[in-house]
Biopython code that builds the backbone (N, CA, C, O; Angstrom):
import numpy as np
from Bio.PDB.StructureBuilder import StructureBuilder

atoms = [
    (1, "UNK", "N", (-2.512, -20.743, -5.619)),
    (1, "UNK", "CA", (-2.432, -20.414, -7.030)),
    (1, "UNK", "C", (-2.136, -21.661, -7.864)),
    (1, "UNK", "O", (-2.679, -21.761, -8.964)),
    (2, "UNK", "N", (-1.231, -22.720, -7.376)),
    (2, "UNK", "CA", (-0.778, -23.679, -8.061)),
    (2, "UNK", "C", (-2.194, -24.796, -8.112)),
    (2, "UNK", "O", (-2.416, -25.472, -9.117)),
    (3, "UNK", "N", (-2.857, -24.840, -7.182)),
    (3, "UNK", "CA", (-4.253, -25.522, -7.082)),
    (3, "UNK", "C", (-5.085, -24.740, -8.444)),
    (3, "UNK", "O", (-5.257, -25.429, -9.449)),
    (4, "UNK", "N", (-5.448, -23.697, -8.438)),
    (4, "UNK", "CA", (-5.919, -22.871, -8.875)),
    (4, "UNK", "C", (-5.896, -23.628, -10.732)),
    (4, "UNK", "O", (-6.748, -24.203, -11.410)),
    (5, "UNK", "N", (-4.251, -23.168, -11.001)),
    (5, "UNK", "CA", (-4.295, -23.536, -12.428)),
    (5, "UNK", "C", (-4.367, -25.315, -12.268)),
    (5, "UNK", "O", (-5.084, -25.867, -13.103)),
    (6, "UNK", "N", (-3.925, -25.880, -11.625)),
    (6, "UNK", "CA", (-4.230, -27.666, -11.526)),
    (6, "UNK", "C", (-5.832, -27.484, -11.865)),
    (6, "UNK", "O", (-5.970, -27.740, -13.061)),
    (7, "UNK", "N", (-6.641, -27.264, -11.481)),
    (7, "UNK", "CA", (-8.189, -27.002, -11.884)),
    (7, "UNK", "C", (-8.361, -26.559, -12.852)),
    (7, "UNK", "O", (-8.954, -27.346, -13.589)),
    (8, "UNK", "N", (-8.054, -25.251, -13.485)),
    (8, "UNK", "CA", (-8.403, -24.883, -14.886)),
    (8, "UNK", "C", (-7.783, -26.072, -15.577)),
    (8, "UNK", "O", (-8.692, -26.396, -16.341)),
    (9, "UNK", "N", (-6.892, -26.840, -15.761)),
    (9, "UNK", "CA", (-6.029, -27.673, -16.555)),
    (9, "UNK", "C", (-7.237, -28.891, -16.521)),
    (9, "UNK", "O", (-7.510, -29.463, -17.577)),
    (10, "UNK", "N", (-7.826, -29.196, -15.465)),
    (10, "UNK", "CA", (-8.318, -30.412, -15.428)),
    (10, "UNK", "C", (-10.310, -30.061, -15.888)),
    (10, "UNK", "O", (-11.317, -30.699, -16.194)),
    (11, "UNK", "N", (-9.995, -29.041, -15.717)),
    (11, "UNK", "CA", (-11.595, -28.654, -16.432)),
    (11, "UNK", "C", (-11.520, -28.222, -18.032)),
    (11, "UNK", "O", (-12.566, -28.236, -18.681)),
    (12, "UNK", "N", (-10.417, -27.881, -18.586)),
    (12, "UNK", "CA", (-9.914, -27.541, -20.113)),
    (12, "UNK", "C", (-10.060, -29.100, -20.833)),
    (12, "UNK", "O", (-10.235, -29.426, -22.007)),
    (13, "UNK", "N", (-9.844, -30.211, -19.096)),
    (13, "UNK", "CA", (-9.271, -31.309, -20.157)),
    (13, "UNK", "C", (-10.986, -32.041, -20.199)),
    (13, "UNK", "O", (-11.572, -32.828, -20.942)),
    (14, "UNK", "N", (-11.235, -31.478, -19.294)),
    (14, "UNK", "CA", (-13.361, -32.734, -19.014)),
    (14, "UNK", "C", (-13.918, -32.143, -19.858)),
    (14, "UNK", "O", (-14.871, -32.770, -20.320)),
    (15, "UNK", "N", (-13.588, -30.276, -20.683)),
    (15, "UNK", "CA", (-14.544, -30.116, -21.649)),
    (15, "UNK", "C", (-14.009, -30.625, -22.707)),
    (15, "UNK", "O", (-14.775, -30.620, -23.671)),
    (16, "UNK", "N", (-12.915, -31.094, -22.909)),
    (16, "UNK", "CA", (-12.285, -31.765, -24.477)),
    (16, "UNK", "C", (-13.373, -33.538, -24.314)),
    (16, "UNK", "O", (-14.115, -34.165, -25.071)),
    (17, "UNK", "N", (-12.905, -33.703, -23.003)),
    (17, "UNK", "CA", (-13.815, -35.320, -23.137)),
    (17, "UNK", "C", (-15.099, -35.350, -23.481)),
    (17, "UNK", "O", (-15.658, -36.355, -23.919)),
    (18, "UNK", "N", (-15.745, -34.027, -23.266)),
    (18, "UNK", "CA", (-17.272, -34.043, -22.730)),
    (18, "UNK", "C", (-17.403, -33.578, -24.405)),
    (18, "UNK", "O", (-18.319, -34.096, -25.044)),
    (19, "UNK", "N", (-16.579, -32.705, -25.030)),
    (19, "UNK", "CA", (-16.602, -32.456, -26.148)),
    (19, "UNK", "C", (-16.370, -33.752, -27.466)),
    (19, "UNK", "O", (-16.974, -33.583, -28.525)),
    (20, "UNK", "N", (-15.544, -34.901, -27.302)),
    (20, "UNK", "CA", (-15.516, -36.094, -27.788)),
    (20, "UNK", "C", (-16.852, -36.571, -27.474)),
    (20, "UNK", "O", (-17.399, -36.393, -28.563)),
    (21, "UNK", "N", (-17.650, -37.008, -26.787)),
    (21, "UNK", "CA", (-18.146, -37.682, -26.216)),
    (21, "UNK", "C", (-19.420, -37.170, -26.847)),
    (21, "UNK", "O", (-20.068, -37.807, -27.677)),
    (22, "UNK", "N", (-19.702, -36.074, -26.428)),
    (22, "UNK", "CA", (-20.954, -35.521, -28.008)),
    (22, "UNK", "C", (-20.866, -35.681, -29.275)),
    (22, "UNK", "O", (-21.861, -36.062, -29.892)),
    (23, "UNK", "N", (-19.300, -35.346, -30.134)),
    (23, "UNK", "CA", (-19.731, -36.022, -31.223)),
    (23, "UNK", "C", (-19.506, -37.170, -31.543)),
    (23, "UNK", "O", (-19.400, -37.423, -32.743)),
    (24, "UNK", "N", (-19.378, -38.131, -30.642)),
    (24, "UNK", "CA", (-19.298, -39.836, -30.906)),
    (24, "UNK", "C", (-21.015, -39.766, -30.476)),
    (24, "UNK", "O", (-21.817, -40.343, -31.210)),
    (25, "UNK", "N", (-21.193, -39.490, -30.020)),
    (25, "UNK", "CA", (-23.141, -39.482, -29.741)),
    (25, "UNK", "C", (-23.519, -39.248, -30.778)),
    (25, "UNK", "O", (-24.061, -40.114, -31.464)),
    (26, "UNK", "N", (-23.311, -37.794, -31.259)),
    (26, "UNK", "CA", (-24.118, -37.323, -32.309)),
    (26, "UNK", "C", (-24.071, -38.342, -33.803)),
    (26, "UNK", "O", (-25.085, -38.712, -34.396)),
    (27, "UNK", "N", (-22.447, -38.715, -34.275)),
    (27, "UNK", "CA", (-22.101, -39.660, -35.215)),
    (27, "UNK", "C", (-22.984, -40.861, -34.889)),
    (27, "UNK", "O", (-23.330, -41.515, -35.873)),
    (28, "UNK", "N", (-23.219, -41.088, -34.238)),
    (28, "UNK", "CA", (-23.907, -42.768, -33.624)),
    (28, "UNK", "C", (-25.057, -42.345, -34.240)),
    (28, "UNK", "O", (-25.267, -42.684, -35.404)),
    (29, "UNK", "N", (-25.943, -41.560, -33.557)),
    (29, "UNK", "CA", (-27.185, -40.653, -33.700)),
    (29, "UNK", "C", (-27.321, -40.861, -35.284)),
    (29, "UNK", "O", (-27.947, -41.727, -35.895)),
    (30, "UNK", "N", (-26.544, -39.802, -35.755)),
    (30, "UNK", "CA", (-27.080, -39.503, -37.350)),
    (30, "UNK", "C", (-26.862, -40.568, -38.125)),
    (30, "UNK", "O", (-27.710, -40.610, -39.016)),
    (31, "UNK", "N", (-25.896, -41.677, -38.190)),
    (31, "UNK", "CA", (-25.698, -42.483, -38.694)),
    (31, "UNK", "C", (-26.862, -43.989, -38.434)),
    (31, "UNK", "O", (-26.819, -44.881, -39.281)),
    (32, "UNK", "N", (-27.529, -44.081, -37.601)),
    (32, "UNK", "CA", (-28.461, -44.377, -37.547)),
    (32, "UNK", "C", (-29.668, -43.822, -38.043)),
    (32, "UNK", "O", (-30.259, -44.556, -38.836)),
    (33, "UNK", "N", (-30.222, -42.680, -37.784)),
    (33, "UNK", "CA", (-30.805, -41.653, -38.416)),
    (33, "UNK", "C", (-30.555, -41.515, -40.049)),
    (33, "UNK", "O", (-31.408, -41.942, -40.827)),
    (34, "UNK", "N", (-29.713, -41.087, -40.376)),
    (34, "UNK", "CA", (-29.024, -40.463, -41.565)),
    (34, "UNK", "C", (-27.680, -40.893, -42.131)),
    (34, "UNK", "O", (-26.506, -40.537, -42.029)),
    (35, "UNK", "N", (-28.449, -41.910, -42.836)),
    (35, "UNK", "CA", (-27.246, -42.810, -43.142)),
    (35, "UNK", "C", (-26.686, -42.650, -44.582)),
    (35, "UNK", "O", (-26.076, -43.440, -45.302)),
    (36, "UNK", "N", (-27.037, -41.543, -44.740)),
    (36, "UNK", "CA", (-26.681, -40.925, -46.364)),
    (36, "UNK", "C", (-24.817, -41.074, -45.885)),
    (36, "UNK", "O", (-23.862, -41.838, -46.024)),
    (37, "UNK", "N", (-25.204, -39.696, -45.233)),
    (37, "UNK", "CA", (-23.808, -38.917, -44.861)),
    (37, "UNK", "C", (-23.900, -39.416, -44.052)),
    (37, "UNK", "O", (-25.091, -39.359, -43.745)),
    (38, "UNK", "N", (-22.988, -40.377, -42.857)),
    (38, "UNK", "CA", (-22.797, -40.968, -41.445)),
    (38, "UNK", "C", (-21.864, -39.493, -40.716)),
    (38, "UNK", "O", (-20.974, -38.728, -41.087)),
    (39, "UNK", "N", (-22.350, -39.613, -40.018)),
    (39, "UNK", "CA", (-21.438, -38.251, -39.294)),
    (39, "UNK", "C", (-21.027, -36.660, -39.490)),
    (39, "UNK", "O", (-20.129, -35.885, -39.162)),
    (40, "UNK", "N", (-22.629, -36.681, -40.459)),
    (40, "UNK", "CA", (-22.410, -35.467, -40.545)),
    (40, "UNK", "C", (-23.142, -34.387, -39.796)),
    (40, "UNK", "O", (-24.366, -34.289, -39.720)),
    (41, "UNK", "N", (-22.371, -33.697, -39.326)),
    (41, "UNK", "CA", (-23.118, -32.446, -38.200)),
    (41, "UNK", "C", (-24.242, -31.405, -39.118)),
    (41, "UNK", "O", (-25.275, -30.992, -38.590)),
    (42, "UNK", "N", (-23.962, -31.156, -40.177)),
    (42, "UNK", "CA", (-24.416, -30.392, -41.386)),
    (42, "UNK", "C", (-25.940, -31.086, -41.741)),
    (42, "UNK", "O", (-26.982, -30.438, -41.846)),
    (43, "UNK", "N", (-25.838, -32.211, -41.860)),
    (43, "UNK", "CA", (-26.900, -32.742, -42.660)),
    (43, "UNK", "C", (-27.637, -33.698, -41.492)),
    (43, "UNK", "O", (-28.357, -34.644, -41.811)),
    (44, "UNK", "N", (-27.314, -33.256, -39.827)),
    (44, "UNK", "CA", (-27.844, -34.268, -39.515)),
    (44, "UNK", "C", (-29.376, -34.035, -38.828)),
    (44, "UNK", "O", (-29.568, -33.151, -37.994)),
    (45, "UNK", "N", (-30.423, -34.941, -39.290)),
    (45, "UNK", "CA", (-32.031, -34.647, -39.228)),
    (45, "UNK", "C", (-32.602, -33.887, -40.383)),
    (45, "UNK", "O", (-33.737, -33.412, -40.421)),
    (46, "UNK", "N", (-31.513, -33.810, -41.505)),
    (46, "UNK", "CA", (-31.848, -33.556, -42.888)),
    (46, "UNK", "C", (-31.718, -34.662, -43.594)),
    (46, "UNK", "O", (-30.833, -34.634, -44.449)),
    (47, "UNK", "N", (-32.449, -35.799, -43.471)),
    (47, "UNK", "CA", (-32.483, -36.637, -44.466)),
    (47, "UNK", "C", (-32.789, -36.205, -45.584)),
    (47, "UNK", "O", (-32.145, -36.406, -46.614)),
    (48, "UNK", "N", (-33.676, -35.648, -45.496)),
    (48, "UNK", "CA", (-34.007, -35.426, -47.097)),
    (48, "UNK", "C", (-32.884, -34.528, -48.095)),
    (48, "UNK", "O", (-32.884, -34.587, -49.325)),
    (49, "UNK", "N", (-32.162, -33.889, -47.461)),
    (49, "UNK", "CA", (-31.386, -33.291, -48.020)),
    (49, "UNK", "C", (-30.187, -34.208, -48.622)),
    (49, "UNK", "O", (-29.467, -34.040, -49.606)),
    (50, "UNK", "N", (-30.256, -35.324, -47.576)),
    (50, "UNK", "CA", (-28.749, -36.162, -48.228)),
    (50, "UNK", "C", (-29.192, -36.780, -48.774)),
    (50, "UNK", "O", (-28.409, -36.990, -49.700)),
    (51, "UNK", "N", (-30.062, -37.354, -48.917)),
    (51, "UNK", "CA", (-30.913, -38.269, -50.130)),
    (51, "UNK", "C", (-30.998, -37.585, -51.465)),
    (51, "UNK", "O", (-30.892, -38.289, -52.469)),
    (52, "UNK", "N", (-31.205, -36.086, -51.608)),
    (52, "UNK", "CA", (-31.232, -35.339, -52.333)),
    (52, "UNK", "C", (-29.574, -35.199, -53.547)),
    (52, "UNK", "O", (-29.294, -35.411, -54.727)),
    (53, "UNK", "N", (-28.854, -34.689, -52.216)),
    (53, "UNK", "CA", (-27.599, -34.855, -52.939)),
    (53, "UNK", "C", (-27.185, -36.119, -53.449)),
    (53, "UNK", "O", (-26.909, -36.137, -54.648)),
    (54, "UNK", "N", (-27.082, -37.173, -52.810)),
    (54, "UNK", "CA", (-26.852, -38.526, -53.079)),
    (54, "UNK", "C", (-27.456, -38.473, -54.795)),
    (54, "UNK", "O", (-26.687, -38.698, -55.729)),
    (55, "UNK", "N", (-28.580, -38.222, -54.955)),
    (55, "UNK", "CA", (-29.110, -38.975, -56.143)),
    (55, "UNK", "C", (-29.024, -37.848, -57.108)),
    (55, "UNK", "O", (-29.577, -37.984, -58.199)),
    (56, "UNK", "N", (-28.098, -36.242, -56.697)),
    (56, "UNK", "CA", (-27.931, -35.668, -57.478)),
    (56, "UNK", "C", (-26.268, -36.348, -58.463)),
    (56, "UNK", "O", (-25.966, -36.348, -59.656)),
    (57, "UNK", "N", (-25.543, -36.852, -57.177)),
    (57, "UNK", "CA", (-23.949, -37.517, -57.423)),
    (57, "UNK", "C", (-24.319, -38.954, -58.393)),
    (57, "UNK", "O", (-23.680, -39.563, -59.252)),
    (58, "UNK", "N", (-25.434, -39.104, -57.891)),
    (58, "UNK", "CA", (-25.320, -40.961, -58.321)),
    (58, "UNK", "C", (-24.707, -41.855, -57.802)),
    (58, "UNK", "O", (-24.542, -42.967, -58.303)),
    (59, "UNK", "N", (-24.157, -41.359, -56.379)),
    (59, "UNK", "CA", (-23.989, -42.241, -55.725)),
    (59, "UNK", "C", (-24.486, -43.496, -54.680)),
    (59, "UNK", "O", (-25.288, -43.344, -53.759)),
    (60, "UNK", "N", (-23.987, -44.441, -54.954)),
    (60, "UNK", "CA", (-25.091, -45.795, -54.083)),
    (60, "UNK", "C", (-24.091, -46.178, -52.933)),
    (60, "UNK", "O", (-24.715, -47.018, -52.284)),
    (61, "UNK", "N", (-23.240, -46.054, -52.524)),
    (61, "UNK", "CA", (-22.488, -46.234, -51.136)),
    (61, "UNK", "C", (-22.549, -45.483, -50.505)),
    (61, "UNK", "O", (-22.864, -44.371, -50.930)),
    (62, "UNK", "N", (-22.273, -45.700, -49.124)),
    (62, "UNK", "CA", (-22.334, -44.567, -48.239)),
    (62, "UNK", "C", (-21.132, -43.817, -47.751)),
    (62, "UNK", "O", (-20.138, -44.399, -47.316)),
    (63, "UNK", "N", (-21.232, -42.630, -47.823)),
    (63, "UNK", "CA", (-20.091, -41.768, -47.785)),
    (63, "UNK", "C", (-19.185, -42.127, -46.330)),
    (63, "UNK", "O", (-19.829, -42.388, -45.314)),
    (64, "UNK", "N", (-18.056, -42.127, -46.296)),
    (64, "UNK", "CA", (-17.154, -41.329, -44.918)),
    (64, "UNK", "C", (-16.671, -40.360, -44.879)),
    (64, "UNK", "O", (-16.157, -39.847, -45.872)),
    (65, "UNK", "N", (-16.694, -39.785, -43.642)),
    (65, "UNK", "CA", (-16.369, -38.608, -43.089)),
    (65, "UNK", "C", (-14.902, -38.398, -43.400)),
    (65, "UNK", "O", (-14.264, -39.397, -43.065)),
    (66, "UNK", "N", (-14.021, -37.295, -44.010)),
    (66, "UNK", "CA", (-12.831, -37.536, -43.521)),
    (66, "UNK", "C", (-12.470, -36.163, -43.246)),
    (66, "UNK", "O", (-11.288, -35.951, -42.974)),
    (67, "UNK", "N", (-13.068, -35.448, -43.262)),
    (67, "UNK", "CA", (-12.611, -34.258, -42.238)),
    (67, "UNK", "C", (-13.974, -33.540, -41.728)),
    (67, "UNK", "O", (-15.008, -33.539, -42.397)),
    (68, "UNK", "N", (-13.840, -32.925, -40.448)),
    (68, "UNK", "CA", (-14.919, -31.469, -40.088)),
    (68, "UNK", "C", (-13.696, -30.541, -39.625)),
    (68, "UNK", "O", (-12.620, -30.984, -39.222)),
    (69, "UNK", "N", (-13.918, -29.639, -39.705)),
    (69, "UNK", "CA", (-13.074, -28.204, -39.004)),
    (69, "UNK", "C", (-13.162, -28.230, -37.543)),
    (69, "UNK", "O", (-12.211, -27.869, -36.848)),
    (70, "UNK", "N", (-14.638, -28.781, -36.888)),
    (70, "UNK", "CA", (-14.376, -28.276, -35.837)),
    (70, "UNK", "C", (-14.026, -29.802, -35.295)),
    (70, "UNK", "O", (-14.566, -29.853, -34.190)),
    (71, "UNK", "N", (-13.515, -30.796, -35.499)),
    (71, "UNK", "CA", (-13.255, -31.942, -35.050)),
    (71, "UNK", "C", (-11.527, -31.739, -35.434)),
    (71, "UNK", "O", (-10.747, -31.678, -34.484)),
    (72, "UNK", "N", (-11.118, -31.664, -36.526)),
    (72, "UNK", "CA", (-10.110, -31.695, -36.873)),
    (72, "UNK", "C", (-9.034, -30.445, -37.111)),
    (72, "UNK", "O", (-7.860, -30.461, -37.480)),
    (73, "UNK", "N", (-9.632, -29.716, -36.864)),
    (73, "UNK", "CA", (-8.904, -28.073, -37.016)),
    (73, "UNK", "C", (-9.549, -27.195, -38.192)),
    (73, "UNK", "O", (-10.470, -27.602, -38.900)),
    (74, "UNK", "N", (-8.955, -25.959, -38.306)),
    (74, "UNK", "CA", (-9.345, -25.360, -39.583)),
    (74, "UNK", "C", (-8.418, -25.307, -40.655)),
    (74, "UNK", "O", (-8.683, -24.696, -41.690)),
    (75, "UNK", "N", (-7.605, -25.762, -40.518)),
    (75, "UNK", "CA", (-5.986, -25.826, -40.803)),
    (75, "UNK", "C", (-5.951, -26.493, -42.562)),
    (75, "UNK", "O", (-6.335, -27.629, -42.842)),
    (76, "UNK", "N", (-5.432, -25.539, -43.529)),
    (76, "UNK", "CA", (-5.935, -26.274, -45.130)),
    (76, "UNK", "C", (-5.058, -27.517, -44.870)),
    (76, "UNK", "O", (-5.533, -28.594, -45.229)),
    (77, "UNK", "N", (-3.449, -27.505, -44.106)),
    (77, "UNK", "CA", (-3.031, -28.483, -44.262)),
    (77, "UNK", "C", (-3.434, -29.764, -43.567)),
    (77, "UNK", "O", (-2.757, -30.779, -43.733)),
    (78, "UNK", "N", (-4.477, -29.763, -42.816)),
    (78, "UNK", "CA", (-5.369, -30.672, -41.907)),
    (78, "UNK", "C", (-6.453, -31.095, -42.764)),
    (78, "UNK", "O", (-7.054, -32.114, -42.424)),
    (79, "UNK", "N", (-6.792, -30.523, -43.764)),
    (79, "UNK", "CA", (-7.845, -30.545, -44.672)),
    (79, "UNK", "C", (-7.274, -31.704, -45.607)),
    (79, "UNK", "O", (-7.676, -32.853, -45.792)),
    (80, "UNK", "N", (-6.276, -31.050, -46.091)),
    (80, "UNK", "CA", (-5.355, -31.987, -47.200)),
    (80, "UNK", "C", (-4.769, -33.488, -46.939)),
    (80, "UNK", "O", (-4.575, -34.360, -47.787)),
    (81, "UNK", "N", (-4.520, -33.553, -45.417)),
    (81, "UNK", "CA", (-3.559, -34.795, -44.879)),
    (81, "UNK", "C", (-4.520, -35.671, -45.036)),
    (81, "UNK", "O", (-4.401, -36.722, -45.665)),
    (82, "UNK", "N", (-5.884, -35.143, -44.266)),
    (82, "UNK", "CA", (-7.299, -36.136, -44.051)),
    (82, "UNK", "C", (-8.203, -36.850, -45.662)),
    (82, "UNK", "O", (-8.954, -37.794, -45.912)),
    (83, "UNK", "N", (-7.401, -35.455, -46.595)),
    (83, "UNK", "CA", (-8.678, -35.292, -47.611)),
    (83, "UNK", "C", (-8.208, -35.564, -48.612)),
    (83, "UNK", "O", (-9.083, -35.882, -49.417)),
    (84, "UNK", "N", (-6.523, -35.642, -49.296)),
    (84, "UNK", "CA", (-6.226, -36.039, -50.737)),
    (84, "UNK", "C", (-6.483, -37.247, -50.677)),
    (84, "UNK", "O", (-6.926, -37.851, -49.700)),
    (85, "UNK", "N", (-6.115, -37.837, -52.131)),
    (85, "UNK", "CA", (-6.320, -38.651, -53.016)),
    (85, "UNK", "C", (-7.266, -39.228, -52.631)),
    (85, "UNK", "O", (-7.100, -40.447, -52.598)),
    (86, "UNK", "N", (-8.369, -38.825, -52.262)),
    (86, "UNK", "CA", (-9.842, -39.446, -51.783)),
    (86, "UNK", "C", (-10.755, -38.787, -52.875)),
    (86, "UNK", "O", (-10.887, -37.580, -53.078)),
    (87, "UNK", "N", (-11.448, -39.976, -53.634)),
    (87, "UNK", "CA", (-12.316, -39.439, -54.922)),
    (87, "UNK", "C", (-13.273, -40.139, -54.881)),
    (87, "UNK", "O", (-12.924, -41.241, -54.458)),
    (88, "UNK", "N", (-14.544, -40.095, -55.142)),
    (88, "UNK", "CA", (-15.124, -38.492, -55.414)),
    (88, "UNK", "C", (-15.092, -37.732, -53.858)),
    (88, "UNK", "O", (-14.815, -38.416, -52.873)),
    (89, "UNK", "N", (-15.347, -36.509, -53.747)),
    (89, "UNK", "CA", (-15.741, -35.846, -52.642)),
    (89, "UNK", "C", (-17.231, -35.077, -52.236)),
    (89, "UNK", "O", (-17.570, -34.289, -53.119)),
    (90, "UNK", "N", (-18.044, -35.139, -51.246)),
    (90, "UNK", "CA", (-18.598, -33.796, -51.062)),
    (90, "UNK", "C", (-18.152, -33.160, -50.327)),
    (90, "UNK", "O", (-17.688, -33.655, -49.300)),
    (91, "UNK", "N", (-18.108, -31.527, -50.610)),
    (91, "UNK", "CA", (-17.903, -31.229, -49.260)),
    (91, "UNK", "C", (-19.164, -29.575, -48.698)),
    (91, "UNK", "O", (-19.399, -28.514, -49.276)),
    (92, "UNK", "N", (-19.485, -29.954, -47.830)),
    (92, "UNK", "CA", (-20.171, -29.446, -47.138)),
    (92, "UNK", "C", (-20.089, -28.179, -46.234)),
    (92, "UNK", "O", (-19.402, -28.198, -45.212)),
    (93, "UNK", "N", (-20.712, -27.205, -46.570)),
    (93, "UNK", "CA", (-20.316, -25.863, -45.317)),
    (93, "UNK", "C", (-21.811, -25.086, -44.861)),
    (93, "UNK", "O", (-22.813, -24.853, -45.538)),
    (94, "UNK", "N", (-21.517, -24.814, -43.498)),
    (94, "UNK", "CA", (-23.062, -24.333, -43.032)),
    (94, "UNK", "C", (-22.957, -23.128, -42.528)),
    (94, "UNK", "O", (-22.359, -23.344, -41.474)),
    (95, "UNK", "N", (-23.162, -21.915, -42.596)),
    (95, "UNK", "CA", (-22.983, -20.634, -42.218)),
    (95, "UNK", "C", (-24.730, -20.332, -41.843)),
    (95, "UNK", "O", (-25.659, -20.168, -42.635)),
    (96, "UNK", "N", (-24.735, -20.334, -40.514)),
    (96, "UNK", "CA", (-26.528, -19.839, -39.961)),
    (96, "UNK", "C", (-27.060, -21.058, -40.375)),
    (96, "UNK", "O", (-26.670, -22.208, -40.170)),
    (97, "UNK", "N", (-28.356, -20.462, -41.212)),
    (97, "UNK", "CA", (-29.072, -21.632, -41.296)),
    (97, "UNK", "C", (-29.074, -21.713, -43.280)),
    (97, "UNK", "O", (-29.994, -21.993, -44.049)),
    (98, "UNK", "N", (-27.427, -21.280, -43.588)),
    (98, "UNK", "CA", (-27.532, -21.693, -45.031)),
    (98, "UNK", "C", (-26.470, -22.799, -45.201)),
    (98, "UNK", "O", (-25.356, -22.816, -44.676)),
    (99, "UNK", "N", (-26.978, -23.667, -45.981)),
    (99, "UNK", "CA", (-25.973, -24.704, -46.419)),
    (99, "UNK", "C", (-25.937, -25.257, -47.937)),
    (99, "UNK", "O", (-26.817, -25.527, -48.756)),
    (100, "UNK", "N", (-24.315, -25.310, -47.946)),
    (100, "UNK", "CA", (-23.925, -25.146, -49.423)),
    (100, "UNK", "C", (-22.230, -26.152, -49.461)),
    (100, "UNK", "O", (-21.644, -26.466, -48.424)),
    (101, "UNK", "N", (-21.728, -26.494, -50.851)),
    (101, "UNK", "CA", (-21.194, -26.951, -51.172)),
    (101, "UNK", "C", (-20.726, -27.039, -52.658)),
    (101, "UNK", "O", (-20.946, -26.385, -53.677)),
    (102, "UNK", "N", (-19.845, -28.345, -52.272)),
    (102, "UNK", "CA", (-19.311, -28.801, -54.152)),
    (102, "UNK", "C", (-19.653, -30.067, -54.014)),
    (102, "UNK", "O", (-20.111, -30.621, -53.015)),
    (103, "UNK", "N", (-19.306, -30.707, -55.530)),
    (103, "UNK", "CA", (-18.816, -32.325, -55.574)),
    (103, "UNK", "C", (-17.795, -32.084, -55.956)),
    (103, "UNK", "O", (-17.707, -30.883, -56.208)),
    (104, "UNK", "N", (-16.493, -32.882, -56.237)),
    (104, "UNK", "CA", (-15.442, -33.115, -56.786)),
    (104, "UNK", "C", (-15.081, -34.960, -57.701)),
    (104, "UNK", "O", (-14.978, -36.061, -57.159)),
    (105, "UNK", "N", (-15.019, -34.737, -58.605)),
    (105, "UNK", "CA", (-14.822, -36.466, -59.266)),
    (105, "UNK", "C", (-13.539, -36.732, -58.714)),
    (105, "UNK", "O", (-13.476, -37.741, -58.011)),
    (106, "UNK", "N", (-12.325, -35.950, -58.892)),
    (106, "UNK", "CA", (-11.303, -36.223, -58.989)),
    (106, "UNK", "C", (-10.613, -36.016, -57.669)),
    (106, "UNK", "O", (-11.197, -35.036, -57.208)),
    (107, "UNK", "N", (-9.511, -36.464, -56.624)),
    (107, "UNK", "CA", (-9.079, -36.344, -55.372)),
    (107, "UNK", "C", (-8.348, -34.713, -55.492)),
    (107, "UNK", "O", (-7.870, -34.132, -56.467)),
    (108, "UNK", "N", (-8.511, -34.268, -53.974)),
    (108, "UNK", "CA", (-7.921, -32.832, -54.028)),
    (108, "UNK", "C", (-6.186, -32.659, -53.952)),
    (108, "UNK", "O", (-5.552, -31.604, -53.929)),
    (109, "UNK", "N", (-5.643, -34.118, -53.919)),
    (109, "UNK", "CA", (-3.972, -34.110, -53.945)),
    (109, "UNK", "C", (-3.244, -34.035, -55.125)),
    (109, "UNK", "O", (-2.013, -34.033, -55.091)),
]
sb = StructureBuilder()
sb.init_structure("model")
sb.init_model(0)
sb.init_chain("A")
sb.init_seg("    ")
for serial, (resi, resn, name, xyz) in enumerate(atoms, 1):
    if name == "N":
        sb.init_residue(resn, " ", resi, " ")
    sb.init_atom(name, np.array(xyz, "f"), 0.0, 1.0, " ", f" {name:<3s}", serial, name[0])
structure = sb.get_structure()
């Protein structure tokens, strides 16, 4: 039994690595690819879409990531630690195959 859970523990921990390890791929990936948004899971192989938004913001730099839910939790206060006084913002949400959002000028702190 004690073998038993030693294994679940060590397979809980290879899908967390194996789970890092895709989205450092995927970030590499899109950010090469899709260098609007670098790292975004939402927009990624939608160039045209971040090009879209981009020139709806007017923005000419390229964005950073500072939070996803499923990287960082769902947690508002995980949202907030990663995400105040950071201005302007997009932020991005994908439910199926719809995707939607805001801008923000001003930081959310």
């Amino acid at each position: 039994m004690k073998i038993l859970r030693q294994l679940e523990r060590e397979k809980a921990e290879l899908k967390q690595i194996i789970g890092n390890m895709n989205e450092t791929l995927n970030n590499l990936l899109s950010f090469g690819k899709d260098g609007v948004f670098p790292g975004s899971n939402i927009l990624f192989g939608e160039h045209d879409y971040g090009t879209l938004i981009k020139s709806w913001i007017g923005r000419t730099t390229t964005a950073k990531l500072c939070w996803r839910a499923t990287r960082d939790g769902w947690a508002s206060s995980t949202f907030h630690s990663n995400c105040d006084n950071k201005k302007p913002t997009v932020t991005l949400i994908k439910v199926g195959s719809y995707i939607f959002g805001g801008y923000a000028t001003e930081s959310w702190g």
